[in-house]
N, C-alpha and C positions, 0 to 999 in steps of 0.2 A: 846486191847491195850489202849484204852481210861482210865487215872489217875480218883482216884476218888476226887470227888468233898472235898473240906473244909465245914465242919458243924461248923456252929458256931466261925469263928475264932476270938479271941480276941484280941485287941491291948494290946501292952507289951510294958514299958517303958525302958527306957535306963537304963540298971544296974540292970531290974529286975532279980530274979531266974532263972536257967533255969530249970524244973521241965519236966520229960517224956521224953526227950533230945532222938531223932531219931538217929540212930546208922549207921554208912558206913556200918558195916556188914548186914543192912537191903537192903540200897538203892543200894549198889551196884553190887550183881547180878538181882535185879530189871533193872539196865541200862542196862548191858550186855545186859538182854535180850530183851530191848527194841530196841536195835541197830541189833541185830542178827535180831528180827521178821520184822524191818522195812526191811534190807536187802533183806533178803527173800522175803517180800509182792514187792517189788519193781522187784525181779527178776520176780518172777509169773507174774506179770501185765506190765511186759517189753515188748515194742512195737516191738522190732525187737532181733535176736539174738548177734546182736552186745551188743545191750544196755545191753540185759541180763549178757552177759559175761565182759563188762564193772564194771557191780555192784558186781559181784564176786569179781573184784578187790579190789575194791570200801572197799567192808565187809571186805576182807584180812586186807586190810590197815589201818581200824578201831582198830583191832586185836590189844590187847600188848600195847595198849595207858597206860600212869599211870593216867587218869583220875582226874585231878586234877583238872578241870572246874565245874565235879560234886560235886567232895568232899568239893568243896568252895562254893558252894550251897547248901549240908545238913548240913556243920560247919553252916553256918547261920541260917539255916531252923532250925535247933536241939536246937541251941542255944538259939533261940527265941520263943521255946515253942514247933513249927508245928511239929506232929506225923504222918501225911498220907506218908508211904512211896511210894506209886504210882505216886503223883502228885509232888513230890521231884524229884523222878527219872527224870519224863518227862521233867523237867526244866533242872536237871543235864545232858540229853540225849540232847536235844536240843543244850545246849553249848558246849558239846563234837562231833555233826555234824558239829557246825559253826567253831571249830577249826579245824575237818576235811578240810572243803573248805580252809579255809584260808590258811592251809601249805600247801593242791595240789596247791592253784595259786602262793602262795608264793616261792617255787619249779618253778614253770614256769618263775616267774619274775627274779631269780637269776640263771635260764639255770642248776637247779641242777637234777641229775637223781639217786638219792640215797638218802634213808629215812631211819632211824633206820637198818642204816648197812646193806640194802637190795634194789634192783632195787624198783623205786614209780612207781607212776602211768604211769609218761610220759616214764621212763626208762623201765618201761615193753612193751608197744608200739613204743621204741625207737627199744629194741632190736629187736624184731618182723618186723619190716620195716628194720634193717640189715639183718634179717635172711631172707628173700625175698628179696634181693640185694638193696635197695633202698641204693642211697649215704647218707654219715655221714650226710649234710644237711637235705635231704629231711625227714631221720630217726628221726632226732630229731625234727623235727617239726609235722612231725606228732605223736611222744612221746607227744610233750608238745600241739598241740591241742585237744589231749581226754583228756589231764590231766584236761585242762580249760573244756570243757566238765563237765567231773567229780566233780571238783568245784562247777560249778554251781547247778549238782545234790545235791551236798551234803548240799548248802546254802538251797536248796527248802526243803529240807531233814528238816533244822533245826526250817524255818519257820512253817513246819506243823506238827512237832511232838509239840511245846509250842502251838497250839493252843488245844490242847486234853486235857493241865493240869489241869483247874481248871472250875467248870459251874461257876463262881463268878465269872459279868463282869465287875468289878472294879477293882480284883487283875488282871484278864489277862490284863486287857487294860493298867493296872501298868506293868504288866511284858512285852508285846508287845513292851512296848517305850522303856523300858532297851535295849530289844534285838535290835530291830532297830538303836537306839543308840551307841549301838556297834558297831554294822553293820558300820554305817555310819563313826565312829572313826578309826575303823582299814584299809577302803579303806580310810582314808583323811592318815593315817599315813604312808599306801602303799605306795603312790605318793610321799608323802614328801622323805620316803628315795630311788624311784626312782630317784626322782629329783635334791636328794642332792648329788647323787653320778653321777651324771653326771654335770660338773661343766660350761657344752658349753650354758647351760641355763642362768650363771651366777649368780649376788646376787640380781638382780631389779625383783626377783619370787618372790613377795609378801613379800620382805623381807628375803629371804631362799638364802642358795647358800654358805653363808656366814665362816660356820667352826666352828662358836662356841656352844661351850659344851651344853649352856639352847635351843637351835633349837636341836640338838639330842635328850634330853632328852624330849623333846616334841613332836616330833615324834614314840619315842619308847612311850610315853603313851599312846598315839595313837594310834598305830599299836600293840601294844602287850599289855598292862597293862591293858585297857579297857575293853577289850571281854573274859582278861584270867583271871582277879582277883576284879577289882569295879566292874562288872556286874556281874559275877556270886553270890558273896557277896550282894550285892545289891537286887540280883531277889529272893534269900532264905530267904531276912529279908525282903521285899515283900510278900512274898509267905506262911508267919508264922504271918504275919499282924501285923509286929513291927510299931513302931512310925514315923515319919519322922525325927525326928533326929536323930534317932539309924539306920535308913537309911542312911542315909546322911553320918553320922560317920562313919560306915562300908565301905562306899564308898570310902573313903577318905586314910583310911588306906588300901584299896586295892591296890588303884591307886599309893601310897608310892613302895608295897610291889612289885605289877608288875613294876615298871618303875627297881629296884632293881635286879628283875629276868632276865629284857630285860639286863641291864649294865651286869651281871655275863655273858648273853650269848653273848656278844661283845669280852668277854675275853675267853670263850670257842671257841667260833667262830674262834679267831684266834691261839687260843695259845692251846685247849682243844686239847685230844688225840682222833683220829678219830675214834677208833672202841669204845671207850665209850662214843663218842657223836651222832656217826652211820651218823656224816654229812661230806661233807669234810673240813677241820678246813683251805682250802684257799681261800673258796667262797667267804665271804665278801669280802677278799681283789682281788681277779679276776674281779670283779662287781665293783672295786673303791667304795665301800659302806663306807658314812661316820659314823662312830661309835664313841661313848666316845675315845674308843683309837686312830682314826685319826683323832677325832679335839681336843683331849688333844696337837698333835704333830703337825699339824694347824699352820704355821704359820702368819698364819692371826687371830688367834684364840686371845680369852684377855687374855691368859694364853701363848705367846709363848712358844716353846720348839726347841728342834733341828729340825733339816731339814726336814720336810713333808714325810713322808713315800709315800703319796699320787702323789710324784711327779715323780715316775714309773706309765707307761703306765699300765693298768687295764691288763691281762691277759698274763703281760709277764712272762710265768712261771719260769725262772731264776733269776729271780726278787724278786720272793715273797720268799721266806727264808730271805733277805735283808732286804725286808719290815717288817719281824715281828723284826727281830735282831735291828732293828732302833727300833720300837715303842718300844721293851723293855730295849733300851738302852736311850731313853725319858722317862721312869719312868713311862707310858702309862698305862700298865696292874695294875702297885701299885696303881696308882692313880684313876682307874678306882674299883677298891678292894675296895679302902678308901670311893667312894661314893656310893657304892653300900651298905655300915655299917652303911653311914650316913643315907641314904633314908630309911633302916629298923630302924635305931635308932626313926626315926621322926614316922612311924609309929606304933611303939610301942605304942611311948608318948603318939602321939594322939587316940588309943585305952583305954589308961587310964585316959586321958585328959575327952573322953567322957564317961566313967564309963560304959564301955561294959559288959556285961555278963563275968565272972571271968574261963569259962568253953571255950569262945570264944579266950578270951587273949591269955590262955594259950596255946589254938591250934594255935595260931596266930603267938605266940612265937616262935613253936615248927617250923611252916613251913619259918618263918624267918630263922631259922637256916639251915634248908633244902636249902632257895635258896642261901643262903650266899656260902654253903659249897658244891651245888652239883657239878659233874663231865659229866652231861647228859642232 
């Protein structure tokens, strides 16, 4: 399973050709199978048979991802020259483990037991503790304590598959800090929308609390932009041994293009159709989760609007139809459309601003329209 090494890579400047350009149809049943062998090696070497039967789940829940952590690490990798598909994959497999972890905790922190329109992790040891009589409470706690369990497997998962990519130890020690980086960005943007949506903490949390629209959208870069689109981008123009400013650049218009992707899922979140988003589209608002659409409606926000959606109790379920009927009688969802056009407009720019690779744009273009317009 060990990627092969880079011979020889050369630095590429912003704008150059992209010449040899590595193909998804290469790298990506290379990942699969790096995700299947690691699953397996993990059961094999499982210390007890819980764990084992734990990582069965673990592998299922991998299953069916659209892989798009990797695919925005060979768009870069291809784009910028690099041809080893081994050591592509590993970096793509790596950030498709670290999104692993983060939607099992991320599921745990929002109390949800339903992933792509099928019981997760915690919800398969939910039902399993009903089906041996445990009460509703005790069931779902121990759903959602293997879940975090599993988490963390699949976080050690991701640290040690990026150390197998590259014997060059100045690219991995560059790709190391990406990933840590990450890491560190999407648990700071956790907390923040823990924190925001609980309001008994108030607005003296470092400045948070508060309802307006630029604390959301700072948080969502946070917690979603970072680890799903400037880092993956980032680690494959790394990883093909681009320049620092074609670094940089690429970075930049991820960080656009994810904060974009998180706004579109604020409005699926609430208003998407459940069995094509496979979540249930009242979590956020059960979890009082501040989003573009509740601090668009904020009245505390620099933008008032009508009455706070937010100012129903979190989980009162006759409530929540009220709650989305207000935010889209606040203009919430439009308005949340409208900035999600803007942040891919600016990332455009800035990919032509910086004379990217013309093979990069256009895929850039293509998945802008993808996030603008998907359904899932």
């Amino acid at each position: 399973m060990n990627a092969t090494a880079t011979a020889g890579v050369t630095r590429r400047a912003v704008g150059a050709p992209d010449v040899s350009r590595l193909d998804w149809d290469e790298v990506g049943p290379a990942v699969e199978l790096l995700l299947r062998d690691y699953v397996e090696s993990a059961q094999v070497n499982a210390a007890s048979v819980w764990a084992r039967e734990l990582w069965g789940h673990i592998g299922r829940g991998l299953d069916g991802g659209k892989r798009l952590r990797p695919q925005l690490v060979c768009l870069a990798y291809g784009a910028f020259g690099g041809t080893e598909a081994g050591e592509c994959a590993a970096v793509g497999t790596s950030f498709e483990l670290l999104h692993g972890a983060l939607v099992v905790h991320d599921d745990v922190i929002d109390r949800d037991f339903v992933r792509r329109g099928h019981p997760n992790v915690a919800g398969i040891y939910r039902e399993a503790g009903l089906a041996r009589g445990l009460p509703a409470g005790e069931a779902s706690h121990l759903g959602s304590s293997v879940a975090v369990i599993a988490g963390d497997l699949l976080l050690t998962a991701s640290l040690r598959m990026l150390e197998r990519t590259t014997a060059e130890p100045a690219i991995r020690s560059q790709l190391t800090e990406i990933l840590h980086g990450a890491i560190a960005d999407a648990a700071a943007g956790e907390l923040a929308d823990v924190l925001l949506a609980r309001p008994v903490f108030g607005g003296d949390l470092a400045g948070e609390g508060d309802g307006r629209i630029d604390d959301v959208l700072d948080m969502e870069r946070l917690k979603t932009a970072t680890y799903s689109f400037e880092a993956p981008l980032r680690a494959g123009a790394v990883l093909a041994g681009a320049d620092a400013g074609a670094i940089d650049a690429v970075g930049r218009v991820g960080s656009l293009v994810g904060t974009a992707y998180q706004v579109i899922d604020d409005v699926l979140g609430t208003f998407g159709d459940e069995r094509q988003t496979g979540k249930p589209a009242t979590s956020d608002l059960r979890e009082g989760k501040l989003t573009v659409l509740t601090a668009f409606a904020h009245p505390e926000s620099a933008s008032p609007r009508s009455a706070s959606p937010r100012s129903a109790s979190p989980g009162s379920g006759p409530d929540l139809d009220q709650m989305r009927d207000a935010l889209h009688e606040a203009g919430a969802d439009s308005y949340a459309l409208t900035l999600a056009h803007s942040l891919v407009t600016e990332a455009l720019d800035e990919a032509r601003r910086a004379d990217l690779p013309p093979a990069l744009r256009s895929e850039l273009t293509r998945i802008c329209n993808h996030v603008l317009h998907r359904e899932s």
